[in-house]
C-alpha positions in Angstrom: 23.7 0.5 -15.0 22.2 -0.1 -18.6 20.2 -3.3 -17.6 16.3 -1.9 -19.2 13.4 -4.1 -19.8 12.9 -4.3 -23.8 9.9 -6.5 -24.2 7.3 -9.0 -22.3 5.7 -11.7 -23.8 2.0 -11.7 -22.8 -0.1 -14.8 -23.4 -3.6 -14.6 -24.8 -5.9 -16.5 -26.9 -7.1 -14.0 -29.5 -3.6 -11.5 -30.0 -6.1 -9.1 -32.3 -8.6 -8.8 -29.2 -6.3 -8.9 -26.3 -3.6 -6.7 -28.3 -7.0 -4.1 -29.3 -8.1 -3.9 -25.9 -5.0 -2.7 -24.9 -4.4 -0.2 -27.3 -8.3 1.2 -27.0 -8.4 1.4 -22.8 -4.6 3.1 -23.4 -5.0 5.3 -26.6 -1.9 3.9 -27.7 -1.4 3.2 -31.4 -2.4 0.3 -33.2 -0.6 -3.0 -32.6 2.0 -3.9 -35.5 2.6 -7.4 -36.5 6.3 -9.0 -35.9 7.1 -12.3 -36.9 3.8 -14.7 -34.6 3.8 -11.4 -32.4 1.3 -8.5 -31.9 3.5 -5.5 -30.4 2.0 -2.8 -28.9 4.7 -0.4 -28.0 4.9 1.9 -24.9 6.0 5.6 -24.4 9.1 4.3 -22.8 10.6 1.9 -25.4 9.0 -1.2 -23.5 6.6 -3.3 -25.6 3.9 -5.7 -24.9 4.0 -9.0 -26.9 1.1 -10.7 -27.4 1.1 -14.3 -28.4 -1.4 -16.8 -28.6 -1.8 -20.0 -27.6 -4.5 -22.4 -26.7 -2.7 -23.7 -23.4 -3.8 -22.6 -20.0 -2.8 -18.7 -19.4 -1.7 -17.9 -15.9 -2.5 -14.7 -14.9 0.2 -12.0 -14.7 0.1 -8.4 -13.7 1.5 -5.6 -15.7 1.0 -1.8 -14.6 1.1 1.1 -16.6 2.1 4.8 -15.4 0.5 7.5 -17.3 -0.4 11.1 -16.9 -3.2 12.4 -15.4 -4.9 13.2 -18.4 -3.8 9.6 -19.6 -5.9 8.3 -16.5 -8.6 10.3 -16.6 -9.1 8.9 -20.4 -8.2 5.3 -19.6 -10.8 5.5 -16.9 -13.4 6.7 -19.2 -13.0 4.2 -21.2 -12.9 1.3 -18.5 -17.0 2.8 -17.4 -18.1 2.7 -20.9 -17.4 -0.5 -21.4 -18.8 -1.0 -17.8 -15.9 -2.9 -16.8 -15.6 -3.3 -13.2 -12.3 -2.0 -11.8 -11.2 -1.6 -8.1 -8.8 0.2 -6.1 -6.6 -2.4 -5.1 -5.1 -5.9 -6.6 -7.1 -8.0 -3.7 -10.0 -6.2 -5.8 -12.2 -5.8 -2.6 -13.1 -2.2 -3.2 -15.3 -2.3 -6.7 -15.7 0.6 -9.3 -13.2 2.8 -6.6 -9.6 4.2 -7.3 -6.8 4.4 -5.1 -4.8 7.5 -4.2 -1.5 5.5 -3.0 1.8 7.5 -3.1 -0.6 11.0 -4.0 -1.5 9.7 -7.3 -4.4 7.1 -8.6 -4.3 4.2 -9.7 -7.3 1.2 -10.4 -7.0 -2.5 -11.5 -9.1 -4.0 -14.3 -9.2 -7.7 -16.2 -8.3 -7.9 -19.9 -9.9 -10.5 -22.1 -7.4 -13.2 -21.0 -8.1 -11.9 -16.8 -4.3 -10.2 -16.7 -4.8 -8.1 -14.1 -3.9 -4.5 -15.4 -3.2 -1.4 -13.4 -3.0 2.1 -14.5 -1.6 4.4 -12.0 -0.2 8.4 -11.9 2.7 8.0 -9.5 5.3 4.8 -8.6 4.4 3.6 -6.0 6.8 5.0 -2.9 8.9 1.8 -1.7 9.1 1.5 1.9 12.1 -0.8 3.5 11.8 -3.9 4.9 11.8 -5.2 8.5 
């Protein structure tokens, strides 16, 4: 099977901020501008296209698998901005990380309240009823 995610749009109200934030809490490279689009592009050829708009933004999830040293720094950067970030997406455990599947993983807001996760390992899949 070829079938790969290429792109998502994600919807924000200021691309430079929302776009930024990524890229800082990451370490990823500086958005680049494409057509109305800010694209930050990920390790694995996947990019994240911000586009704004001044309609209501449902909020989506989007996860992001890194290394360990990749978390450590992401994390970092979450404290010093004091952001509040939990172990899990019903966000009852505050300022914790998970260690599902043997990794971590945490959950944090962007500007536009995505709900973002960074986590070490993919989650293991367990089968249905």
């Amino acid at each position: 099977m070829t079938v790969q995610l290429n792109h998502t749009i994600v919807w924000c109200r200021d691309q430079a901020l929302s776009a930024g934030f990524l890229t800082d809490i990451l370490g990823l490279p500086p958005a680049r501008r494409f057509l109305h689009f800010l694209i930050v592009d990920l390790a694995n050829g996947v990019s994240m296209d911000y586009y704004a708009t001044t309609e209501p933004i449902v909020t989506q999830h989007y996860a992001f698998l890194v290394s360990d040293a990749e978390f450590d720094a992401a994390l970092a950067r979450v404290k010093k901005r004091e952001l509040t970030y939990w172990a899990d997406p019903a966000r009852t455990q505050a300022n914790e990380i998970n260690t599902y599947g043997g990794g971590r993983g945490f959950y944090f807001f962007d500007p536009d309240k995505h709900l973002l996760e960074v986590i070490t390992k993919p989650y293991p899949i367990s089968p249905g009823p």
